[in-house]
N, C-alpha and C positions, 0 to 999 in steps of 0.2 A: 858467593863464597868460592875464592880457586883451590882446588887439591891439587896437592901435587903427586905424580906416583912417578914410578919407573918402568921401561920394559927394555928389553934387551936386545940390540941390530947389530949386525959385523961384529960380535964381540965385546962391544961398549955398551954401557948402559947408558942411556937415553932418558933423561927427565922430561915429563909432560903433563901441563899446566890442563888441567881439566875444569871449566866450573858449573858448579852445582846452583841451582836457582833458589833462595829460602827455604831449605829446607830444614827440617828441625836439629837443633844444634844438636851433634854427636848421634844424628842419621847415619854416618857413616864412622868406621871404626879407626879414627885418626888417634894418634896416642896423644896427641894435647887437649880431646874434648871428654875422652874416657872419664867418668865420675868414677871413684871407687863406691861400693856402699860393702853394707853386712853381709850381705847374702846374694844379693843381685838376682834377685828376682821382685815384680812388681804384687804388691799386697791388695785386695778388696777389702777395705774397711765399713763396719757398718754403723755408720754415725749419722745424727740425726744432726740439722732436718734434711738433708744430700749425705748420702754414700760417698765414701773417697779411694781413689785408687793413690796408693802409695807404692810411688817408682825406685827402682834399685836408687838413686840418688837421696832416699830419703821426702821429695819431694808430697804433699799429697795435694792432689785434685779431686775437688768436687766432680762425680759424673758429667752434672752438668754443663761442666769446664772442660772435658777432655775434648772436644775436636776444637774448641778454642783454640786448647793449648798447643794443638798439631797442626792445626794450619789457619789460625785467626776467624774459622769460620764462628759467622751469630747468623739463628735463627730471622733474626730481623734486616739481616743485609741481601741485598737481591745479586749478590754476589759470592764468587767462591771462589779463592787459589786449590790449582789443582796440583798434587803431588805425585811424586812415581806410585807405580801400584795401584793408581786409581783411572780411571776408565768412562768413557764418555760411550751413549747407546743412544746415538740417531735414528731417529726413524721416522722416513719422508713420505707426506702422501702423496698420491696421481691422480689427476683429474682427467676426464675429456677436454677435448680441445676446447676452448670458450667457456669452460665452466670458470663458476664464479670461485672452484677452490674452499670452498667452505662447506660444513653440513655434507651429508650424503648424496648429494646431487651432481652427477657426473661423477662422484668418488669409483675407480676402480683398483686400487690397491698399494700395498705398501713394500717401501725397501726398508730393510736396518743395515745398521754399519756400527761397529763396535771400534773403539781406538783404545790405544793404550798411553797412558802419559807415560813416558820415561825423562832422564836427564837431559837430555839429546832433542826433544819435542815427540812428535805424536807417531804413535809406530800403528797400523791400519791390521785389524785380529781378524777380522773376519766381516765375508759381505752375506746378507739373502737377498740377493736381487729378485726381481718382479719378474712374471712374464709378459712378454708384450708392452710392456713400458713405453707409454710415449716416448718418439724421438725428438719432443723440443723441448722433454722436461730434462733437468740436469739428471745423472743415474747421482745416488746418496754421496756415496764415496767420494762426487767430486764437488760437493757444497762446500766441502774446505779446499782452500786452492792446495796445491803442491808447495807454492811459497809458503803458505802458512804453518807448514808441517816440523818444521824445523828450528823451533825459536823454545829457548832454554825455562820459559815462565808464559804461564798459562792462569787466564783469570776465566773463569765462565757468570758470565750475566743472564739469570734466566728471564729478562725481560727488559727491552731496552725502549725507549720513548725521544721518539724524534723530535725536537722543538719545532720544528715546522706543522702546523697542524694537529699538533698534539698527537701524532697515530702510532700506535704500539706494531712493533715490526719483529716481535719475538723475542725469542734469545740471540745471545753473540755470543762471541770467543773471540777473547783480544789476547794475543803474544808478542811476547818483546823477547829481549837477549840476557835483560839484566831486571831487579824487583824496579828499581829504582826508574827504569824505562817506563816499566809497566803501571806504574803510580803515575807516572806522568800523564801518559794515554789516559787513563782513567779518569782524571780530575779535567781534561778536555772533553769526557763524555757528556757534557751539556751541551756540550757542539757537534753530536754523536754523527751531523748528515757531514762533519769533517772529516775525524776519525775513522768513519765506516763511510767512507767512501767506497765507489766499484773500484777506483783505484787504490786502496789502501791495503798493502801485503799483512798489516797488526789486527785487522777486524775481520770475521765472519760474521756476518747475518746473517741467519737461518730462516727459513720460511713461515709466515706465519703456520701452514698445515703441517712443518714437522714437529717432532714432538722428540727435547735431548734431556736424555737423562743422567746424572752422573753417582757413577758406580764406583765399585773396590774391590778386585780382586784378595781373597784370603783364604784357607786350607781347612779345609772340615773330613778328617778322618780319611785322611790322606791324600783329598783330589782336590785341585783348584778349582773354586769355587766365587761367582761373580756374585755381590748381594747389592742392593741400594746402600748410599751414605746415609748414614746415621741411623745405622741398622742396628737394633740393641742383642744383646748377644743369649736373649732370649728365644730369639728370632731365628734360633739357629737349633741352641737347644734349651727346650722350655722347662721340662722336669728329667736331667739325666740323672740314672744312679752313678752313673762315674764319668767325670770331666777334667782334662786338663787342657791348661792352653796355655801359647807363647805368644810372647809381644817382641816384636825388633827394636832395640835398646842398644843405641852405640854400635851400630852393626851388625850385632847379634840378638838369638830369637831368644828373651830367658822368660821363665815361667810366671805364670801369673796363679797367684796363690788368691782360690774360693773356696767358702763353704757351700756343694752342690746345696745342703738342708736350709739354704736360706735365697729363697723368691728374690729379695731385691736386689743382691745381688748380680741378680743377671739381666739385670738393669744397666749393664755397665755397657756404651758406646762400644762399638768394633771398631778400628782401625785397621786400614790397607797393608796385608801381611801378613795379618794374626793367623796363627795353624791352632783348629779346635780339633782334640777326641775326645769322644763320649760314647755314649750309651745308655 
C-alpha cells in the first residue's frame, strides 16, 4: 500500500510516496479508509459459543478470530507476518570449541537481542551480550545480516526443513520489499537450500541452539511494556476492580468497552499497541 504525505523544504511542499507493507486496512488515519461508526469505540460482547469484539465499524469478531483478522495469523500455520509494534527476542547459545552445540555439553552461555518491526524493516532495542564469547561464534546481533534489516515485509517461520536429507535447521526470517514478493519467496520454500542460501539478502537462518521468539510491544498503566503474541488480556490483568483499555483503530487509540465482573471476557487476544489501566 503507498501513502502519500507531505513535508515542507525551501518553502514548497514536497509530496512523498511512502509504502506500508499489509497492514491492516485504515492502520493509518487516511481519510478514505476512516469508517464512521456510533460511537467509535470497540465493544466485548458476550455470546455463545465465542465472545465477540465489536469494532467502531460495527464489525464483530469471534475472539478467536482477532489475530486472524490483524495479521492472517492460524494457530496451525508454521508461519507468521510480522507488523509494526511487534518484536522479535533472539537468543543465541555458546558452545566450546568442538562441542557438538546441543544439550549441556560444552554449553557456556547465552546473548539476547531484541528488534523491533517497524514500516522501514527491523530497527535493533537492545543487546545482553555474553562475557567471553567465543571468537568464532557469530555475537547475536549479527545473525541477521545488515542487508536483511531493511526490507518493508517480514514473514517469521518457526521451523524450516531442508529437502536435502530431510534436516530441520530451525527458524527463518524471509523479507522482501512488497506482500507479493514475499508470497513468492515463500511458495519456493520447498526449495528452502535455494531461497536460504548463504548468499541470499530475503532469508536468515537461525541456529539450531537459538531460540526466537515473537513479541508485541503495548502500554499497561502507563509504561511500555513487551508480552508474548497471543497473549490474552488476562494475562495482564486477571481480576481488576477497574480497567480500561484502548485499541489503535484508524490511527487512533479508542476505547474498548468491558464488563471488569465478567471472567471471559478477558479472554480477549492483545494486540500490538493496546494501552491497559487497571487496578
Amino acid at each position: 500500500m503507498n501513502v502519500a504525505t507531505q513535508f515542507r523544504r525551501g518553502g514548497q511542499y514536497v509530496l512523498r510516496i511512502v509504502r506500508h507493507c499489509a497492514l491492516p486496512l485504515c492502520f493509518f488515519s487516511l481519510a478514505a479508509c476512516i469508517v464512521r461508526s456510533h460511537d467509535g469505540t470497540f465493544r466485548v460482547l458476550p455470546e455463545s459459543p465465542a465472545y465477540l469484539l465489536k469494532s467502531p465499524d460495527a464489525r464483530k469478531t469471534r475472539f478467536t478470530n482477532v489475530l486472524k483478522a490483524y495479521n492472517g495469523f492460524e494457530p496451525a500455520h508454521r508461519w507468521i507476518d510480522l507488523r509494526p509494534l511487534m518484536e522479535l527476542r533472539i537468543e543465541n547459545a555458546y558452545y566450546e570449541k568442538g562441542a557438538s552445540r546441543r544439550g549441556l555439553a560444552g554449553y557456556l552461555g547465552t546473548e539476547v537481542a531484541h528488534y523491533e518491526i517497524t514500516a522501514y524493516g527491523l530497527r535493533l532495542l537492545s543487546i545482553h551480550p555474553m562475557k567471553d564469547r567465543p571468537e568464532d561464534q557469530l555475537p547475536v546481533q549479527r545473525l541477521i545480516r545488515e542487508s536483511a534489516l531493511a526490507f518493508q515485509c517480514y514473514r517469521f517461520y518457526y521451523e524450516l526443513v531442508f529437502a536435502r536429507g530431510g534436516d530441520s535447521h530451525g527458524s527463518a526470517l524471509l523479507g522482501a520489499n512488497s506482500m507479493e514478493e514475499l508470497n513468492t519467496l515463500s511458495r519456493q520454500l520447498d526449495q528452502a537450500e535455494t531461497v536460504c542460501s548463504a548468499a541470499s539478502p530475503h532469508c536468515t537462518v537461525f541456529p539450531e541452539a537459538c531460540s526466537v521468539s515473537v513479541e508485541m510491544r503495548i502500554v499497561v498503566n502507563g509504561k511500555p511494556q513487551t508480552v508474548f503474541w497471543g497473549s490474552l488480556l488476562a494475562s495482564i490483568a486477571a481480576h481488576p476492580h477497574h480497567l480500561e483499555m484502548r485499541r489503535l483503530y484508524a490511527g487512533r487509540l479508542r476505547p474498548v468497552k468491558i464488563n471488569v465482573r465478567d471472567p471471559g471476557a478477558f479472554r480477549l487476544p492483545l494486540l500490538p499497541g493496546d494501552e491497559i489501566t487497571w487496578n
